[in-house]
CHARMM-style PDB file with segment names, atoms N, HN, CA, C and O in Angstrom:
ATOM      1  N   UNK     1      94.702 117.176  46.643  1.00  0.00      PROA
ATOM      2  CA  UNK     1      94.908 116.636  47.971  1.00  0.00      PROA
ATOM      3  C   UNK     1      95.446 117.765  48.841  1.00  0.00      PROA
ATOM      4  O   UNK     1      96.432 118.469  48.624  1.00  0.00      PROA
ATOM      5  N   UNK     2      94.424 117.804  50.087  1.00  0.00      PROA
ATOM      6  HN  UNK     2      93.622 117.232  50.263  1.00  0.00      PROA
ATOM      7  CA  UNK     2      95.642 119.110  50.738  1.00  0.00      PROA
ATOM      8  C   UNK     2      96.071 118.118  52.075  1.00  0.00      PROA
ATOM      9  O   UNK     2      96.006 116.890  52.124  1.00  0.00      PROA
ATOM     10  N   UNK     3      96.483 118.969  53.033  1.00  0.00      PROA
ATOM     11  HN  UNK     3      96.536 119.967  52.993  1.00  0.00      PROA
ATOM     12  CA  UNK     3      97.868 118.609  53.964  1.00  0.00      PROA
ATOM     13  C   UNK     3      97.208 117.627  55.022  1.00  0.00      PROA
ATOM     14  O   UNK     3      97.871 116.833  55.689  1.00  0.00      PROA
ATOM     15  N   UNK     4      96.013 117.749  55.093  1.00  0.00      PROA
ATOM     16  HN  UNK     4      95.474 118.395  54.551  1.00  0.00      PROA
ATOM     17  CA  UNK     4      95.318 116.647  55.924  1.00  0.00      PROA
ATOM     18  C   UNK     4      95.125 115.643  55.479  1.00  0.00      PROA
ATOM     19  O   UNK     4      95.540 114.734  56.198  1.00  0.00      PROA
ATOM     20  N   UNK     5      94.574 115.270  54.401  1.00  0.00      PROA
ATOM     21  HN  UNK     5      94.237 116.008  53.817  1.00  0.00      PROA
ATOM     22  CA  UNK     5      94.568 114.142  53.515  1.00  0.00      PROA
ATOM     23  C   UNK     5      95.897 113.708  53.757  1.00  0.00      PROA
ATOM     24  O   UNK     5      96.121 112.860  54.620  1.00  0.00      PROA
ATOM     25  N   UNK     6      97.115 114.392  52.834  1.00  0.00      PROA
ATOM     26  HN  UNK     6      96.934 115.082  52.133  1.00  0.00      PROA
ATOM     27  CA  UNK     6      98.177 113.859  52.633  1.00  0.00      PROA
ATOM     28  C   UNK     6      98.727 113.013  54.116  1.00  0.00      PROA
ATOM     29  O   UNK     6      99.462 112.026  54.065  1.00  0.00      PROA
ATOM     30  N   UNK     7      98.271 113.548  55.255  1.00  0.00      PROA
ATOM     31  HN  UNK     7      97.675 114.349  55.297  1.00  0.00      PROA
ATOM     32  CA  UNK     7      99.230 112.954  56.211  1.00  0.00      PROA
ATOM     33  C   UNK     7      97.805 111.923  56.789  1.00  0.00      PROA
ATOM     34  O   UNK     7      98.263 110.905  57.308  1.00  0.00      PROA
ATOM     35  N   UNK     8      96.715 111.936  56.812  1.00  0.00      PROA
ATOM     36  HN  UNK     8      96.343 112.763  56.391  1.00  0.00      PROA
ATOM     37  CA  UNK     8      95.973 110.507  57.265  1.00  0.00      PROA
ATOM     38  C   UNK     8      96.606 109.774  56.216  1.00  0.00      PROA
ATOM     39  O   UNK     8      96.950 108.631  56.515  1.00  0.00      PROA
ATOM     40  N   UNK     9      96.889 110.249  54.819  1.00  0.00      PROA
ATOM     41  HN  UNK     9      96.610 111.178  54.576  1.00  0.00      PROA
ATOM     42  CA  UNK     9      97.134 108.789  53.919  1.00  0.00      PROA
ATOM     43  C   UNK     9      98.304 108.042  54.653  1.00  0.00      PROA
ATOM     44  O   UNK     9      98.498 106.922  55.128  1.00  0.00      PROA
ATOM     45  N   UNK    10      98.884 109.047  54.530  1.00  0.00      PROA
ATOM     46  HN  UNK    10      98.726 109.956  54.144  1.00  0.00      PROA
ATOM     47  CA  UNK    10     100.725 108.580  55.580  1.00  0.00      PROA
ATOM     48  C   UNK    10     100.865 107.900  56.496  1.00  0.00      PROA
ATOM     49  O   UNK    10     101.692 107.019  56.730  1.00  0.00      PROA
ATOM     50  N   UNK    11      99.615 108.498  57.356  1.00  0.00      PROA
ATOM     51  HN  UNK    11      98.943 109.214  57.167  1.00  0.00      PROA
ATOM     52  CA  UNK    11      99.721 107.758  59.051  1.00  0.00      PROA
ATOM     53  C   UNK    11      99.065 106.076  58.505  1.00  0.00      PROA
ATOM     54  O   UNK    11      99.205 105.077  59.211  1.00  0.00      PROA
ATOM     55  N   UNK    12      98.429 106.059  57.278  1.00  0.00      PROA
ATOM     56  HN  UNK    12      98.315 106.871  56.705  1.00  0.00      PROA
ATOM     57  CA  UNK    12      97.166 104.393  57.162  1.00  0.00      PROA
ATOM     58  C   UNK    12      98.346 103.440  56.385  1.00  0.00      PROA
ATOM     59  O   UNK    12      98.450 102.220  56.509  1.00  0.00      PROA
ATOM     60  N   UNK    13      99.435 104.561  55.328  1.00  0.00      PROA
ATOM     61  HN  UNK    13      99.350 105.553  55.228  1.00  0.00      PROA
ATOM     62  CA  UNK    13     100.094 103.655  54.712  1.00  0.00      PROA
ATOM     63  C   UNK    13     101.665 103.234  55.341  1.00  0.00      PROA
ATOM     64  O   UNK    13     102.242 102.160  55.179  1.00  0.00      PROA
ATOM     65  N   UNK    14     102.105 104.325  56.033  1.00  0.00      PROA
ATOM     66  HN  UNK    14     101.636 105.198  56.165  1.00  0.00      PROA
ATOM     67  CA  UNK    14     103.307 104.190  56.490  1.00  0.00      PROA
ATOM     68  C   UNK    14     104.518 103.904  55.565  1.00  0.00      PROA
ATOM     69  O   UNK    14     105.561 103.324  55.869  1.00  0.00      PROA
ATOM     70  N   UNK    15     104.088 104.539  54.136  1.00  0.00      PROA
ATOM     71  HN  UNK    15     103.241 105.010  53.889  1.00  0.00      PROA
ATOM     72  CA  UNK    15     105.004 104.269  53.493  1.00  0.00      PROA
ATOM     73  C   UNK    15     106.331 105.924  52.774  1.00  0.00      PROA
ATOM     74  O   UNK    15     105.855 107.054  52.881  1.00  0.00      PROA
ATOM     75  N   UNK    16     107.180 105.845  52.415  1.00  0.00      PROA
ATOM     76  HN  UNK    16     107.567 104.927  52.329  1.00  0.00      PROA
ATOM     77  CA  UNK    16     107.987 106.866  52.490  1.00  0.00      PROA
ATOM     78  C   UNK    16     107.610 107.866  51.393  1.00  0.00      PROA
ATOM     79  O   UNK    16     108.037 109.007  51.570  1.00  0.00      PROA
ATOM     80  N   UNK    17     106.950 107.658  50.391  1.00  0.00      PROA
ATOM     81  HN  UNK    17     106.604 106.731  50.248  1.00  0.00      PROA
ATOM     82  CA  UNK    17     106.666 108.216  49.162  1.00  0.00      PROA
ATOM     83  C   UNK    17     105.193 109.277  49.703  1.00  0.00      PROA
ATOM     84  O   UNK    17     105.058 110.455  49.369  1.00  0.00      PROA
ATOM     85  N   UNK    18     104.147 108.440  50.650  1.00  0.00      PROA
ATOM     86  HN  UNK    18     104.256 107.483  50.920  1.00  0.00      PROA
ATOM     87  CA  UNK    18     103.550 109.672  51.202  1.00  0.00      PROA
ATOM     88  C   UNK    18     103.927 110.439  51.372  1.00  0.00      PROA
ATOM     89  O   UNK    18     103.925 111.435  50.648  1.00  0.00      PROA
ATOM     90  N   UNK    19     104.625 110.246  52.853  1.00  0.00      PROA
ATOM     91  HN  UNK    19     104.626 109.437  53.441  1.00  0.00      PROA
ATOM     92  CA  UNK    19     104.970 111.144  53.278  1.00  0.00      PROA
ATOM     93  C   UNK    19     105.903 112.701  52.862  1.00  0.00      PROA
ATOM     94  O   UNK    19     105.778 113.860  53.258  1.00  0.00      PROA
ATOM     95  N   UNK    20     107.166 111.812  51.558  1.00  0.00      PROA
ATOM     96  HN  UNK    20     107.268 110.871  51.237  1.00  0.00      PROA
ATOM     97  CA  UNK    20     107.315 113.014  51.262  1.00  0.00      PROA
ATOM     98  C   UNK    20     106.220 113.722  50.149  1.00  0.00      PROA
ATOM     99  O   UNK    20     106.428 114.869  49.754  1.00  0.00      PROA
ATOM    100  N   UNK    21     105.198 113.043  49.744  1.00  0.00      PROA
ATOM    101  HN  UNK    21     105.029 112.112  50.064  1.00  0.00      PROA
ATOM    102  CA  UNK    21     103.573 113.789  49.468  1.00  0.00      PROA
ATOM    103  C   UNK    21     103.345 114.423  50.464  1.00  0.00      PROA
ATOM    104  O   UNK    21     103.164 115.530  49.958  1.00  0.00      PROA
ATOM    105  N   UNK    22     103.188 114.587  51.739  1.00  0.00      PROA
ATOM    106  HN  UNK    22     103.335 113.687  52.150  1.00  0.00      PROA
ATOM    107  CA  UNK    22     103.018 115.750  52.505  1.00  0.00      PROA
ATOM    108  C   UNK    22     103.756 116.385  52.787  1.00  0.00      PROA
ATOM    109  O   UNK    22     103.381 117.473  53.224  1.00  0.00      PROA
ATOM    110  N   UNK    23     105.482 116.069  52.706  1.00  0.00      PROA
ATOM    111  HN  UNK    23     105.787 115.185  52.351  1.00  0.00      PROA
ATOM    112  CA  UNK    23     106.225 117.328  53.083  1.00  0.00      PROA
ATOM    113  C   UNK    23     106.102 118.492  51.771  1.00  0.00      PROA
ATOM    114  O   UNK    23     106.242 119.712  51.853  1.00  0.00      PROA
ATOM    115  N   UNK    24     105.788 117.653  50.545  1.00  0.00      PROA
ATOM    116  HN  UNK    24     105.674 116.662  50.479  1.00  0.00      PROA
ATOM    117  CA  UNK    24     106.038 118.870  49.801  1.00  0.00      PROA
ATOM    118  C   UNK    24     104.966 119.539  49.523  1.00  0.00      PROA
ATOM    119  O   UNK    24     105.151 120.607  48.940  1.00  0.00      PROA
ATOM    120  N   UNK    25     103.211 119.046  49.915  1.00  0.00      PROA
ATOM    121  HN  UNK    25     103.061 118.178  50.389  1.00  0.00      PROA
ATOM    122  CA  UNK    25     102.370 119.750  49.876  1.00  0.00      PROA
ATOM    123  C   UNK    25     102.894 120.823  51.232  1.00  0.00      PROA
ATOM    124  O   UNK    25     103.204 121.918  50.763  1.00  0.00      PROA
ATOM    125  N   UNK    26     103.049 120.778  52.633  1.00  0.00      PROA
ATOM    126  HN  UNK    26     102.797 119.889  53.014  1.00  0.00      PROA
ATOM    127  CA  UNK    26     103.782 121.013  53.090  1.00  0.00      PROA
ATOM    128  C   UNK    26     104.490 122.446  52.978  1.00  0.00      PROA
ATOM    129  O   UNK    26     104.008 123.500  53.395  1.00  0.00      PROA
ATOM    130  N   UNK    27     105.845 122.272  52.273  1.00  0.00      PROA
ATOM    131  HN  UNK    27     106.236 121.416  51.934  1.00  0.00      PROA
ATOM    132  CA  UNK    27     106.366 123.175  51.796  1.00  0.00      PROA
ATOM    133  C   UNK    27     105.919 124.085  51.129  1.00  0.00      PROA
ATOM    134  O   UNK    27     106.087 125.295  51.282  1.00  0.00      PROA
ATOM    135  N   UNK    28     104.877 123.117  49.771  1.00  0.00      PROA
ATOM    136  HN  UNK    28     104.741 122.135  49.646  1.00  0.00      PROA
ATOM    137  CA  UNK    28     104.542 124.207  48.994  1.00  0.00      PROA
ATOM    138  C   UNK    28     103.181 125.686  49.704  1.00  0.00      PROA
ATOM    139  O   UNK    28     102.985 126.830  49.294  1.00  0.00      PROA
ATOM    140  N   UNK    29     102.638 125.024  50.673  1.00  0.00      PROA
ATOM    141  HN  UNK    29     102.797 124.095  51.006  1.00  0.00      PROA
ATOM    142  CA  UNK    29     102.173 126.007  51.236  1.00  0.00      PROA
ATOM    143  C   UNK    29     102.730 127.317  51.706  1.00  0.00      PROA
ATOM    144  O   UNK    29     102.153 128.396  51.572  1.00  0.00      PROA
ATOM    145  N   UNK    30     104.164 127.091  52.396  1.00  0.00      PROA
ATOM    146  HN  UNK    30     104.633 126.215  52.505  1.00  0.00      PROA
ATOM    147  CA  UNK    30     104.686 127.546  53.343  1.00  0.00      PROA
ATOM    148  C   UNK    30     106.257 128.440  52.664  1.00  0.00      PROA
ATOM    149  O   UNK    30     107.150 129.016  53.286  1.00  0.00      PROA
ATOM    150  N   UNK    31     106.084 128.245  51.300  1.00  0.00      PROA
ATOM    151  HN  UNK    31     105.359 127.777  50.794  1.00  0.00      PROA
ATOM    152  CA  UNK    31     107.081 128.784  50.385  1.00  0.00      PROA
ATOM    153  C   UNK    31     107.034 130.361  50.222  1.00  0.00      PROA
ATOM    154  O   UNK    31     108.069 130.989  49.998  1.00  0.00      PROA
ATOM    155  N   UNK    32     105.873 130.942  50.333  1.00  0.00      PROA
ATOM    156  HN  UNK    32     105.033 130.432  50.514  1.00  0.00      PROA
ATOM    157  CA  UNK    32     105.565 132.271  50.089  1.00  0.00      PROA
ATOM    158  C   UNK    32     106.355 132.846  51.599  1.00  0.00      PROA
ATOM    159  O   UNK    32     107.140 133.794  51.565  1.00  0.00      PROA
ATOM    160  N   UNK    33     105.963 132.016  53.062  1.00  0.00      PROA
ATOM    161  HN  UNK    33     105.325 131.246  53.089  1.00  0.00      PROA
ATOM    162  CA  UNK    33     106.171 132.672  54.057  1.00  0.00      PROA
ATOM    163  C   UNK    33     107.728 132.825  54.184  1.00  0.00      PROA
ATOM    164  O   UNK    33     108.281 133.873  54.519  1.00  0.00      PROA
ATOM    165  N   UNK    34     108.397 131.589  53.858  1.00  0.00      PROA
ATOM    166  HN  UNK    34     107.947 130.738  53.586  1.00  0.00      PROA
ATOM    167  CA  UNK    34     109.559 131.997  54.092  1.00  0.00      PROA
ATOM    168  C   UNK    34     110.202 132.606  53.502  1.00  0.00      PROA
ATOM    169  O   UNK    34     111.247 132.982  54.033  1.00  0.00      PROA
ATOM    170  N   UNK    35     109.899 133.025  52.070  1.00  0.00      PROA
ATOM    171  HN  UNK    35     109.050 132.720  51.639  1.00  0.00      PROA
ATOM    172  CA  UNK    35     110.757 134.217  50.729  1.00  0.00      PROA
ATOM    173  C   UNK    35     110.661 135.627  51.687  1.00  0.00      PROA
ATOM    174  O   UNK    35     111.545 136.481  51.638  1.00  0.00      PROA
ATOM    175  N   UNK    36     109.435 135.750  52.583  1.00  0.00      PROA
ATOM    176  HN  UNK    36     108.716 135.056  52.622  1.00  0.00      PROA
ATOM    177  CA  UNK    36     109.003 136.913  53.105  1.00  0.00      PROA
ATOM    178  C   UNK    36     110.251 137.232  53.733  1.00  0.00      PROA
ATOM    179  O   UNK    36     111.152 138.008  53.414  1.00  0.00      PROA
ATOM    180  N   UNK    37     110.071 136.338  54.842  1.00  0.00      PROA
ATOM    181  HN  UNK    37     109.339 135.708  55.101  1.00  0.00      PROA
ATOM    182  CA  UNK    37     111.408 136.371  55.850  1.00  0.00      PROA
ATOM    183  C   UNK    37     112.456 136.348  55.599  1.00  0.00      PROA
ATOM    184  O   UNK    37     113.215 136.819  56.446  1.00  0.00      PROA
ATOM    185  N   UNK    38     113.083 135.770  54.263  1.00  0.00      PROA
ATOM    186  HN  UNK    38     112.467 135.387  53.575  1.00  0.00      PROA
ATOM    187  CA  UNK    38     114.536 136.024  54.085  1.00  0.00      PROA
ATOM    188  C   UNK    38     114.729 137.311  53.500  1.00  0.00      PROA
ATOM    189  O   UNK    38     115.758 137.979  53.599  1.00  0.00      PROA
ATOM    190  N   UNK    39     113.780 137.602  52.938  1.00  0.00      PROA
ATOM    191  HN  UNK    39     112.943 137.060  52.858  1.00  0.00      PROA
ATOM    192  CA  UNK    39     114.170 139.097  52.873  1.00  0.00      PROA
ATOM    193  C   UNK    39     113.579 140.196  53.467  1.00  0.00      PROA
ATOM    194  O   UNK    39     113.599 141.204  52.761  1.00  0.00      PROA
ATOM    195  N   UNK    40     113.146 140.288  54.371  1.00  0.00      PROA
ATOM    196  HN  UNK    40     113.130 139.469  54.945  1.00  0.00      PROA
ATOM    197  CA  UNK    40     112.478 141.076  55.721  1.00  0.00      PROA
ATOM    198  C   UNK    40     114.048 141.849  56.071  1.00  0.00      PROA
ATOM    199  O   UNK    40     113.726 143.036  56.111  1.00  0.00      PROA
ATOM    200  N   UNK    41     115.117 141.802  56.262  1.00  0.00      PROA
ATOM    201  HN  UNK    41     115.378 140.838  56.230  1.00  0.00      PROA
ATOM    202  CA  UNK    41     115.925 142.322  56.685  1.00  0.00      PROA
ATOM    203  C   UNK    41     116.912 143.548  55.595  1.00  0.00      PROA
ATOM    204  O   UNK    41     117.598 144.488  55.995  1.00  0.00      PROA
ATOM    205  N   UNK    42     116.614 143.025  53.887  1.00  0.00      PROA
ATOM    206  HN  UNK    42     116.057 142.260  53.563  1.00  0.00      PROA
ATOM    207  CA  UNK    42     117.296 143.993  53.260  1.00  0.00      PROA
ATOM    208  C   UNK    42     116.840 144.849  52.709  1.00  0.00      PROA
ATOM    209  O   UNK    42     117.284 145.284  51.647  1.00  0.00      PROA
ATOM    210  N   UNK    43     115.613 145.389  53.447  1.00  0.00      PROA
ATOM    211  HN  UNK    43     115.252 145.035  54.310  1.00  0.00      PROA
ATOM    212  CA  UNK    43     115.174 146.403  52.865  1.00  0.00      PROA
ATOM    213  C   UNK    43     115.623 147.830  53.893  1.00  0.00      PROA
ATOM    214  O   UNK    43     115.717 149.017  53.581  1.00  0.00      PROA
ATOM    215  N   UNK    44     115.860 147.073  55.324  1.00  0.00      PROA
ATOM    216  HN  UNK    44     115.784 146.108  55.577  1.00  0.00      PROA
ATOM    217  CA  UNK    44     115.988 147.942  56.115  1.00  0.00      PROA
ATOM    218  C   UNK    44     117.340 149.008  55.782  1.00  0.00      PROA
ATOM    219  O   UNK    44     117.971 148.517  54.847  1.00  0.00      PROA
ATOM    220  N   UNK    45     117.765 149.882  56.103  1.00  0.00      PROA
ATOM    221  HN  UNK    45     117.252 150.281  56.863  1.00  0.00      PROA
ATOM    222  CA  UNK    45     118.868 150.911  56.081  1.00  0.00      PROA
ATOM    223  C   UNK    45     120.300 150.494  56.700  1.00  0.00      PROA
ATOM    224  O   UNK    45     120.240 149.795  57.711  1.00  0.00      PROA
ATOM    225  N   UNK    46     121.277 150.756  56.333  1.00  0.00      PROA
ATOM    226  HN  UNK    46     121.326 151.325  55.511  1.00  0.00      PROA
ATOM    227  CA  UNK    46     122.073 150.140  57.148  1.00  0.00      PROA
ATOM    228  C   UNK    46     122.235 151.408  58.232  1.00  0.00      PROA
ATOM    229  O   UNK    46     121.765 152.531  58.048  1.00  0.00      PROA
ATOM    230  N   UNK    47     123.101 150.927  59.545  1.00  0.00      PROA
ATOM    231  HN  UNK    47     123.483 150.014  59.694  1.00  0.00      PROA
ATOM    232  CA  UNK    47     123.002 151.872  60.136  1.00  0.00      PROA
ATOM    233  C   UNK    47     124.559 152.724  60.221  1.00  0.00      PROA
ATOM    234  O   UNK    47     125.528 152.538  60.957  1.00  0.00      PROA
ATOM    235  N   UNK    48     124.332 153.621  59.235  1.00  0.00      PROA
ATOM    236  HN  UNK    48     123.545 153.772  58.637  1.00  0.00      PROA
ATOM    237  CA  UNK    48     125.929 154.841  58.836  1.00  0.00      PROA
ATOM    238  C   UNK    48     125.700 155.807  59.528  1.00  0.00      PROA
ATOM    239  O   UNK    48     125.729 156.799  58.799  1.00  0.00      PROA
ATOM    240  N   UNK    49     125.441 156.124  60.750  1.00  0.00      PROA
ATOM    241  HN  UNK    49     125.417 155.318  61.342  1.00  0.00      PROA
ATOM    242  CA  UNK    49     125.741 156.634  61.668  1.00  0.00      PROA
ATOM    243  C   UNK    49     127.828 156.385  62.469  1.00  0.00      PROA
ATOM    244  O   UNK    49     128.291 155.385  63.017  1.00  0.00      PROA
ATOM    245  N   UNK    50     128.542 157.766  62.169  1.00  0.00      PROA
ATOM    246  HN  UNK    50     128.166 158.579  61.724  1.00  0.00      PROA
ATOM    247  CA  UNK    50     129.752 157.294  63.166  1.00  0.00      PROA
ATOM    248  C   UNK    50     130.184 158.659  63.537  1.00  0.00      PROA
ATOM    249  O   UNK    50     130.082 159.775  63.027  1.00  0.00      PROA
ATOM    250  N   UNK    51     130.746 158.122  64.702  1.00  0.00      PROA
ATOM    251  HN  UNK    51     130.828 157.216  65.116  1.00  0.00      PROA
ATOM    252  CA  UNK    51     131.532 159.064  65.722  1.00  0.00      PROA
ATOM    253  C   UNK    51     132.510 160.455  64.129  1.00  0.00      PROA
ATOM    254  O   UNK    51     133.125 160.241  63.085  1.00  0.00      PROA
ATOM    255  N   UNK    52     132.137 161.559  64.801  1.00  0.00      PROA
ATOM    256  HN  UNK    52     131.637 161.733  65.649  1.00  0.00      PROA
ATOM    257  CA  UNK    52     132.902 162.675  63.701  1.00  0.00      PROA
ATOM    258  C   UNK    52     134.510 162.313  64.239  1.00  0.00      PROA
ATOM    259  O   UNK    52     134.788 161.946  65.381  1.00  0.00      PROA
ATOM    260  N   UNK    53     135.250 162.466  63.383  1.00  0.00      PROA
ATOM    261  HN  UNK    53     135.023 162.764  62.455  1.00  0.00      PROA
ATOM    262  CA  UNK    53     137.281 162.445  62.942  1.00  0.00      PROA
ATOM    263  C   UNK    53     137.090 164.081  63.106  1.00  0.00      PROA
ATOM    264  O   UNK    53     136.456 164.880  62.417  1.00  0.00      PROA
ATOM    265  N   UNK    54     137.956 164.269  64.390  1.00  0.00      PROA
ATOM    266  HN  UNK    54     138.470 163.619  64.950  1.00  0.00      PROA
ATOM    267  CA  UNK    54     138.986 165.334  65.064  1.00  0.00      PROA
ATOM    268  C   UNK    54     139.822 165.301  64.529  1.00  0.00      PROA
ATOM    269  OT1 UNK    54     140.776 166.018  64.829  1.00  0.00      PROA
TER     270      UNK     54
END
């Protein structure tokens, strides 16, 4: 079943067990994108740049 199916079934049955059948087809699509993004930021460098001690 993919994410279109899952949500006409949802919209004909109106019942709660669909629907979370489409949130987690849903999710499971969308699981790769967000691992991306949480770690999109620690690869970068930190920035150790500072003023030189006189």
């Amino acid at each position: 079943m993919n994410e279109t199916d899952a949500w006409n079934y949802f919209l004909q049955s109106g019942a709660v067990n669909d629907y979370l059948t489409y949130l987690s087809i849903q999710q499971a699509k969308n699981a790769g994108k967000e691992l991306e993004n949480n770690n999109e930021n620690s690869d970068r460098r930190a920035n150790t740049e500072r003023t030189e001690y006189r």
